[in-house]
C-alpha positions, 0 to 999 in steps of 0.5 A: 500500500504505498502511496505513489503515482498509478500506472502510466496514462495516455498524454491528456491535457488536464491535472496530473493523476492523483497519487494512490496506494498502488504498489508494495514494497519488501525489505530484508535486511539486518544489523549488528552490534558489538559493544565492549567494556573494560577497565585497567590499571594506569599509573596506579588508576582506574582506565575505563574504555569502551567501544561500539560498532554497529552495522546494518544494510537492507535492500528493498524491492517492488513486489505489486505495480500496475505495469504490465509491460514493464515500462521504465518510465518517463522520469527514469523511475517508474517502478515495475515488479521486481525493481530493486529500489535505488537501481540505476540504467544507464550508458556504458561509456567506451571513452571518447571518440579517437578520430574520424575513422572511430566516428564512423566505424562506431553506433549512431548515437544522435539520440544520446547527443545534445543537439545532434545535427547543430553541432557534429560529433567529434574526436573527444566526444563521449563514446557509448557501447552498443549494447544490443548491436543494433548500431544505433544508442537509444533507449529501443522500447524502454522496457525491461525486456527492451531496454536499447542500449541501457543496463542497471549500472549501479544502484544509489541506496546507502548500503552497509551503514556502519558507526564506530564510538570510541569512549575513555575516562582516566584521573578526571580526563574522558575523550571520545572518538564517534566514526561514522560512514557508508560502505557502498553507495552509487552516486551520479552527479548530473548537476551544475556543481560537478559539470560546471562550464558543461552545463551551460557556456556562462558557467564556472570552470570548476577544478575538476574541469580542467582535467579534460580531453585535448589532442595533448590530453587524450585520458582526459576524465571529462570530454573536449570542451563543450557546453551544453553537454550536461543538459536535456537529459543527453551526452553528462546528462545520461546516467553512466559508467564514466562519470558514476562515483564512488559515495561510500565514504568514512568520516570523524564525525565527532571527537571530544576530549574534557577534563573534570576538576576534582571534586575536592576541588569545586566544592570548595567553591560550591560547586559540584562538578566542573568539566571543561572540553574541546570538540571538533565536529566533522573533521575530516572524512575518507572517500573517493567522491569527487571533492565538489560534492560532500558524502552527506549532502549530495545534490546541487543545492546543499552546501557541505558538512561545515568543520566545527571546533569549540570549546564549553565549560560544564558547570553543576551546581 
């Protein structure tokens, strides 16, 4: 019974058609918890430490939906049985055009090409592989069964979530250490923040868009320079193995370290405790996403995760 848009109708003018409780959904997943508690002597004094790991990961699939032929969707989304949630069909990218003779030996692939017929293809131009062999790059009946040239090339639902909190106390001294991260996650951008002068010829030249392909750069990650190429849903605008990144990621989310005057001490001052501390929120982060994009926050709107540093005093009276 989840609340979604039916099956797909006819292209009539009028109010689009109303969400309903048309298609199922089942989960299966699991999480584990280790945790460990224990204590020593240093310099003749108690040390307490702990840890604890988590670690969970599910997977979700469309188990009843109206689409009998297995229509893939207007919006890249439609749901159809046996969709697993997140999956991702897109191009398999070959790498670029190399000359004219690869331009004419390869697929016709117009109908992937922002603006085909206003401006040619050519060398340094992104190359897709013919899936189907049927010589032209196109989506054929946009179905499950006849996809064109798309296959399932990764999926965008966070897997293997995991956190690991680090705890210790020693002679008035405590600090923590609070990791926490994804182990497997497809990411597409197809946005302004990854593409820059791509999308449109006024946009920014980011870094990463430097690092294109010239005559003197051939392995170059992103195409000859071209605007328009990330737009209308062609060429970067196409899901695809060359530019699909890595989200899986770890990061120091928080790291604390306080240290609580003797109580001997406060209360002196009638006080019952007193304890001051440092902590740094999201200090730094392992991944392979590219550097325009925080792990956390992936879309073109969302401003990164902001490293946080400050320092408090606890006071009980």
């Amino acid at each position: 019974d989840m609340l979604t848009n039916g099956r797909m109708l006819p292209n009539v003018d009028g109010p689009s058609e109303p969400q309903i409780n048309a298609a199922d959904l089942k989960t299966r997943g699991w999480e584990l918890t280790v945790a460990w508690r224990d204590q020593f002597k240093l310099a003749h004094k108690p040390f307490h430490y702990s840890a604890r790991f988590l670690l969970s990961d599910s997977r979700s699939w469309i188990t009843r939906f109206d689409n009998p032929t297995n229509y893939l969707g207007g919006n890249w989304d439609e749901y159809y049985v046996g969709r697993k949630i997140g999956e991702v069909w897109g191009l398999e990218t070959l790498g670029f055009f190399k000359d004219q003779a690869d331009i004419d030996n390869s697929a016709d692939q117009w109908a992937a090409t922002s603006y085909p017929g206003d401006r040619p293809i050519e060398p340094g131009d992104l190359k897709y592989k013919d899936q189907n062999g049927d010589g032209v790059i196109d989506q054929g009946s946009w179905i499950v069964d006849d996809p064109g040239d798309y296959k399932i090339i990764g999926n965008t639902r966070s897997r293997y979530n995991f956190g690991l909190d680090l705890n210790g106390d020693w002679n008035g001294f405590d600090i923590r250490f609070f990791f926490q991260g994804v182990g497997k996650k497809d990411f597409f951008p197809k946005e302004y923040k990854f593409s820059g002068i791509y999308g449109s010829p006024w946009g920014i030249v980011f870094e990463n868009n430097l690092d294109h392909w010239a005559p003197e750069n051939p392995d170059g990650y992103f195409p000859r320079l071209k605007s328009y190429l990330d737009y209308g849903g062609k060429d970067m605008n196409i899901s695809q193995t060359r530019f699909k990144q890595n989200a899986a990621y770890l990061r120091m989310k928080n790291i604390t370290f306080g240290y609580t005057l003797p109580k001997l001490m406060t209360r002196k001052f009638g006080v019952e405790s007193m304890r001051f501390y440092f902590s740094g929120e999201n200090l730094f982060e392992i991944t392979k996403l590219s550097k325009n994009y925080d792990p956390e926050a992936l879309n073109d709107s969302s401003h990164p995760f902001q490293r946080t540093y400050s320092l408090g005093l606890n006071i009980t009276l």
